[in-house]
MDTraj code that builds the backbone (N, CA, C; nanometers):
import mdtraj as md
import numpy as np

residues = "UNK UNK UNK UNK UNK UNK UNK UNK UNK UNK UNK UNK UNK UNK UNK UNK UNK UNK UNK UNK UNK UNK UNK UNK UNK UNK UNK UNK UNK UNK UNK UNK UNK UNK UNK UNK UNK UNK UNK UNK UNK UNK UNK UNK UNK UNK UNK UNK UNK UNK UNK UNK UNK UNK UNK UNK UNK UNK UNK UNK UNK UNK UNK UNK UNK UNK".split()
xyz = np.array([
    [2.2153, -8.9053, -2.9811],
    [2.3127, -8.8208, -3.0483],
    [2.4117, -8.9100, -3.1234],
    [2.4495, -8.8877, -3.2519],
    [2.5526, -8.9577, -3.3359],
    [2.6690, -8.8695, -3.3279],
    [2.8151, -8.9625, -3.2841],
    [2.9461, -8.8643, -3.3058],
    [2.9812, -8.9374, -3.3813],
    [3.0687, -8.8282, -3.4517],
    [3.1259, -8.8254, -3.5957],
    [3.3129, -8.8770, -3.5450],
    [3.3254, -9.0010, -3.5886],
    [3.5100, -9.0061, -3.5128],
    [3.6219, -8.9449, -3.6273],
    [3.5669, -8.8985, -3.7574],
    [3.6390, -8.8488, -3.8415],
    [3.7179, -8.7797, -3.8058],
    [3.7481, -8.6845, -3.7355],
    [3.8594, -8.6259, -3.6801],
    [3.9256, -8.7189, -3.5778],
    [3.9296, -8.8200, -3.5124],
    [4.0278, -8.8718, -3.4564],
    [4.0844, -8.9758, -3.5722],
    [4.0404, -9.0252, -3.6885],
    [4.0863, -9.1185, -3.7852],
    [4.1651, -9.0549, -3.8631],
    [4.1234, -8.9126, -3.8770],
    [4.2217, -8.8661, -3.9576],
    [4.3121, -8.8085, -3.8677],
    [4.3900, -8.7806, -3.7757],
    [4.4573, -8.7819, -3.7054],
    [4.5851, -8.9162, -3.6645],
    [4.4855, -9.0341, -3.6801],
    [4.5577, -9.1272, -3.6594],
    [4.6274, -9.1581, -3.8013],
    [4.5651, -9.1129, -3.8775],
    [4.6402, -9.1279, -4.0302],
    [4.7255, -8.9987, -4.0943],
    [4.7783, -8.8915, -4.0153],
    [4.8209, -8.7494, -4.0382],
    [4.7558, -8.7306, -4.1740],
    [4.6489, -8.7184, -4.1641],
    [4.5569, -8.6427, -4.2702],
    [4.4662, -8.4841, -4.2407],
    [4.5031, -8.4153, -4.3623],
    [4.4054, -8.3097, -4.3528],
    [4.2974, -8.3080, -4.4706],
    [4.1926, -8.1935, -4.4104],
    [4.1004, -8.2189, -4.4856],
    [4.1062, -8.1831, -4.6114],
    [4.2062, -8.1532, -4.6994],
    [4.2141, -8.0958, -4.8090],
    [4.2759, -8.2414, -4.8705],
    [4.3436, -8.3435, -4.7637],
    [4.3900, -8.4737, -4.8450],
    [4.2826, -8.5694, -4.8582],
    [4.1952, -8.5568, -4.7725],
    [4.0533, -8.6858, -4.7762],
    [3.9480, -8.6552, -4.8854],
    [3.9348, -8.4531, -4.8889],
    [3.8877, -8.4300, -5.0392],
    [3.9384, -8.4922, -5.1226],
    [4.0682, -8.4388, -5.1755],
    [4.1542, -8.5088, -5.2672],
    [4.1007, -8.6896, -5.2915],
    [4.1251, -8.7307, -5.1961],
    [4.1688, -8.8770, -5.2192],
    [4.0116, -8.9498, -5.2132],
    [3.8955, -8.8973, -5.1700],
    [3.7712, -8.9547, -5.1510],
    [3.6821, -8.8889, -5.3045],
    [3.6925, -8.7869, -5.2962],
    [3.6304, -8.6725, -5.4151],
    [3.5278, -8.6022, -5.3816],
    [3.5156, -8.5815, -5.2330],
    [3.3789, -8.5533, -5.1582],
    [3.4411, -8.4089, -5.1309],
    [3.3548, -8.3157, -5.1417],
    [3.3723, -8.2013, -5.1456],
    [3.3976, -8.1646, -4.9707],
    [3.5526, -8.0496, -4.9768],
    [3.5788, -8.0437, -4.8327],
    [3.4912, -7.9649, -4.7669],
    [3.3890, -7.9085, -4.7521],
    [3.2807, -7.8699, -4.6545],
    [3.1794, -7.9603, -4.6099],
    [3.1957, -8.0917, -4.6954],
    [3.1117, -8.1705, -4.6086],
    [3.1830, -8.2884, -4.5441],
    [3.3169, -8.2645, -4.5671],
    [3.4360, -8.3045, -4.4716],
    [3.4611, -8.2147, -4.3140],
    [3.4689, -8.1134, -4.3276],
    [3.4573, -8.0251, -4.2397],
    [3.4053, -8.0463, -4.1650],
    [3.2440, -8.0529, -4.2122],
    [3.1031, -8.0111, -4.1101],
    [3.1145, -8.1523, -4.0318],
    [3.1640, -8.2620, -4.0843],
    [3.2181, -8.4223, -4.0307],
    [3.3114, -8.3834, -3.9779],
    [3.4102, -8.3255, -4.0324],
    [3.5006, -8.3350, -3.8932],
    [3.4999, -8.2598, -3.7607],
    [3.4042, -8.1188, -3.7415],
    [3.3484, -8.0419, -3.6652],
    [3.2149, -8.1253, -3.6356],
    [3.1640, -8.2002, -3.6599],
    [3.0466, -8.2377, -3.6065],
    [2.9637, -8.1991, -3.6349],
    [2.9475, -8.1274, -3.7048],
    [2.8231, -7.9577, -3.7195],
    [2.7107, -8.0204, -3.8465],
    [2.7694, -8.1703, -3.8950],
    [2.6846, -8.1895, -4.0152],
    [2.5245, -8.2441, -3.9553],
    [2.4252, -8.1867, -4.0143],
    [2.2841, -8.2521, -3.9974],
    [2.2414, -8.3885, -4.0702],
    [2.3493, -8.3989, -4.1674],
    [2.2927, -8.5306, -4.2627],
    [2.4707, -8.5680, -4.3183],
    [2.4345, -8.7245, -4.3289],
    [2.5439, -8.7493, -4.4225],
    [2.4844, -8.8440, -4.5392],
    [2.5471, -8.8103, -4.6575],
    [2.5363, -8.9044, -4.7918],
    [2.5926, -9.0600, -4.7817],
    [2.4912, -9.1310, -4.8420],
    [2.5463, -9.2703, -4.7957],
    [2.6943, -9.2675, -4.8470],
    [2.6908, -9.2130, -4.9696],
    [2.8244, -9.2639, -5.0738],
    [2.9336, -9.1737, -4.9816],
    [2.9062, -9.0602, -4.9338],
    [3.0395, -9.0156, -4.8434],
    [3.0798, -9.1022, -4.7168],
    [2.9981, -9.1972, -4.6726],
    [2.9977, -9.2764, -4.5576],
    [3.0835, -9.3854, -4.6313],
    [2.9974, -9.4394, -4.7257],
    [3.0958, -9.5680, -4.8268],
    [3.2148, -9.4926, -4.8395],
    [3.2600, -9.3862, -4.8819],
    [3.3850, -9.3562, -4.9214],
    [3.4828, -9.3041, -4.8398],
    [3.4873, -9.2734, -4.7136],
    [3.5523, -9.2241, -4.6353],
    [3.5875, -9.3843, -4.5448],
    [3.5091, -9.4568, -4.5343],
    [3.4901, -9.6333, -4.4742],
    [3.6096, -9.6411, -4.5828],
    [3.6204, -9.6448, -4.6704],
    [3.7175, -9.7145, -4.7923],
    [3.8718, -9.6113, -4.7808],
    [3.8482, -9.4931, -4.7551],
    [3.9938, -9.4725, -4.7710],
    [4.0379, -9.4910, -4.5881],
    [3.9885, -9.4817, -4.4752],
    [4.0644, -9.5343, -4.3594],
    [3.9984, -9.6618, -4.3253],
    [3.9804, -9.7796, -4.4632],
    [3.9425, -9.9318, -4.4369],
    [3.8956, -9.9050, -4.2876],
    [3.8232, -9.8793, -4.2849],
    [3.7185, -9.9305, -4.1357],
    [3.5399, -9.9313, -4.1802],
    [3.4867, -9.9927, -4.0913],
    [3.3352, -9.9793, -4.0764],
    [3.2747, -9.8678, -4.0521],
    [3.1100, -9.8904, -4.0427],
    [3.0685, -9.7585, -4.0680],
    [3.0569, -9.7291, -3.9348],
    [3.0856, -9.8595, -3.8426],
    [3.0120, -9.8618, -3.6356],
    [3.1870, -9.7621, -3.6173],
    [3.3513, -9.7871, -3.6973],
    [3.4327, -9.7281, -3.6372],
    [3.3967, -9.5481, -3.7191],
    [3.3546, -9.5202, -3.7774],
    [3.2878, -9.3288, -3.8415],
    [3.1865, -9.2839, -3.7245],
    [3.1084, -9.3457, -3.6940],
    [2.9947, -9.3252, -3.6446],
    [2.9496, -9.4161, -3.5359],
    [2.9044, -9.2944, -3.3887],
    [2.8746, -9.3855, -3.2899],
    [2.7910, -9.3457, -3.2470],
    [2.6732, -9.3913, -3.1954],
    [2.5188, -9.3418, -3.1433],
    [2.5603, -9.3635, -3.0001],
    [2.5066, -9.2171, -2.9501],
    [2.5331, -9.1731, -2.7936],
    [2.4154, -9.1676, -2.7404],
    [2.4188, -9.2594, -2.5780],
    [2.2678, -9.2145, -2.5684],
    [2.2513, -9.0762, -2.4822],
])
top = md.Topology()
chain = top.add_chain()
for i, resn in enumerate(residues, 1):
    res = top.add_residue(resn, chain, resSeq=i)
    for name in ("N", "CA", "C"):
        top.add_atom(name, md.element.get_by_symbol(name[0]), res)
traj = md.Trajectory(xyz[None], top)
């Protein structure tokens, strides 16, 4: 299982999802479904771009559970 830490990063940065749209350009339902967990797939370039606006790696977005 992969968890999604997008909701605790944006938390640690008082961000909502209408500011990471804004500021990434990634449409907020596939912010959402990341920050609910609920997504089946992610786009590399939303992975690159969400890594770039809370400067972290892709191991601190994403963690494989066994």
């Amino acid at each position: 299982m992969i968890k999604c830490h997008l909701a605790r990063l944006m938390g640690e940065h008082k961000m909502k999802v209408m500011d990471v749209a804004r500021e990434t350009g990634l449409n907020r339902n596939t912010i959402t479904l990341l920050y609910k967990e609920t997504a089946q797939r992610v786009d590399l370039e939303a992975m690159d771009k969400l890594c770039d606006l809370f400067n972290c790696e892709v191991q601190d977005l994403f963690e494989r559970i066994n």
